[in-house]
RODO-2510 file (C-alpha; in nm, 4 decimals, decimal comma):
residues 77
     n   res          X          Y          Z
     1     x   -10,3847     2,8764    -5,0621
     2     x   -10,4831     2,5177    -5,0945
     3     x   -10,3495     2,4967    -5,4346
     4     x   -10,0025     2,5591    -5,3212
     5     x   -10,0273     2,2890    -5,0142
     6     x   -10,0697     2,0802    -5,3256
     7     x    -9,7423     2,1867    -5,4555
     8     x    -9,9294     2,4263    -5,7393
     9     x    -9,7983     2,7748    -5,7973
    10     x   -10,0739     3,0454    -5,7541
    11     x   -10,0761     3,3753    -5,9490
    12     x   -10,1437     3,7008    -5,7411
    13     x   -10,3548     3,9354    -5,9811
    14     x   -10,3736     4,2867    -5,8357
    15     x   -10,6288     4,5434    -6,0685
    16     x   -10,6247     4,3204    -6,3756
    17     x   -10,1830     4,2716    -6,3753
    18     x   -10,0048     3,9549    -6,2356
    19     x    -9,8048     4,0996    -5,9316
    20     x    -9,6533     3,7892    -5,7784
    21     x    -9,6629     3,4240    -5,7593
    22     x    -9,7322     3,2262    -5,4230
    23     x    -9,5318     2,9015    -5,4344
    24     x    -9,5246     2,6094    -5,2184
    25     x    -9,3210     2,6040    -4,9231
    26     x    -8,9524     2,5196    -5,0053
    27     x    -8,9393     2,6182    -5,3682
    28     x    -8,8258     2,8684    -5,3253
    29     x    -8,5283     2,7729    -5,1481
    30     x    -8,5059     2,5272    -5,4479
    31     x    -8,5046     2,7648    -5,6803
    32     x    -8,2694     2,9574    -5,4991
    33     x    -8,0424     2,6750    -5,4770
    34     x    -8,0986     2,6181    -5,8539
    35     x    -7,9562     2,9720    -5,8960
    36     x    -7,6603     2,9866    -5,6891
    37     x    -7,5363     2,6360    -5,8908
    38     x    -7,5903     2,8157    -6,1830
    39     x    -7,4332     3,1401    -6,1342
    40     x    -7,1072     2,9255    -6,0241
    41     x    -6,9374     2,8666    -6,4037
    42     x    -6,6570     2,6300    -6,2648
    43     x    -6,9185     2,4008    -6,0965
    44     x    -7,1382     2,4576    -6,4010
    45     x    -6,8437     2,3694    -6,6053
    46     x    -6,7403     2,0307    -6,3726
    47     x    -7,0969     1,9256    -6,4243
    48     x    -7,0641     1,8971    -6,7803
    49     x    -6,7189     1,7589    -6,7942
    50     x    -6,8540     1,4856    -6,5321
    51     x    -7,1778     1,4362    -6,7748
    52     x    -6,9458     1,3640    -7,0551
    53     x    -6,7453     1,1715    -6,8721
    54     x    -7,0429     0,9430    -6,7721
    55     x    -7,2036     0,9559    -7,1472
    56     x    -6,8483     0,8473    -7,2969
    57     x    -6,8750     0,5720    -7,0425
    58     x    -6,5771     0,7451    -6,8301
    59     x    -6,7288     0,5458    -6,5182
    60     x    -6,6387     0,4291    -6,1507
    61     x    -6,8909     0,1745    -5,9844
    62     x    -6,9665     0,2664    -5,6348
    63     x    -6,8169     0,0008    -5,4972
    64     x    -6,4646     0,1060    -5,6146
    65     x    -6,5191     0,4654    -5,4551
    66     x    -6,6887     0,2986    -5,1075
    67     x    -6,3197     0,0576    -5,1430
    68     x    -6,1547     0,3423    -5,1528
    69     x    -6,3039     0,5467    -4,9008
    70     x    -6,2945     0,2789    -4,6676
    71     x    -5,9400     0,2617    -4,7361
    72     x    -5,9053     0,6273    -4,7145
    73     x    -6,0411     0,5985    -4,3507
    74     x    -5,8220     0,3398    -4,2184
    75     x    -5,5138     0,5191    -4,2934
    76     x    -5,6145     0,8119    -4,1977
    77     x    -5,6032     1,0209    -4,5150
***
């Protein structure tokens, strides 16, 4: 199991078929993670509007949205 406190996946081979896979500690949760986002279409589908949005050059610098936060917080909304 060294290989995967390395961060390698290891194959489990069980009479000549792969069985399983053991994987690093918190892949898995990473890859679960990576499946839940995926299986949600409308965040799929904001993700890609906001990617276009930023490759058209449809862009806020961060120090408009802190501004605004900040301003958010002192107003209490």
């Amino acid at each position: 199991m060294r290989h995967t406190e390395h961060g390698d996946t290891v194959a489990v081979i069980a009479h000549g078929d792969h069985v399983a896979d053991v994987v690093p500690s918190g892949e898995l949760d990473r890859l679960r993670e990576t499946i839940e986002v995926l299986s949600d279409t409308d965040l799929v589908r904001d993700l890609l509007e906001g990617l276009a949005d930023a490759h058209a050059g449809h862009v806020v610098p961060a120090s408009d949205i802190a501004a605004d936060l900040a301003a958010r917080r002192a107003t209490g909304g």
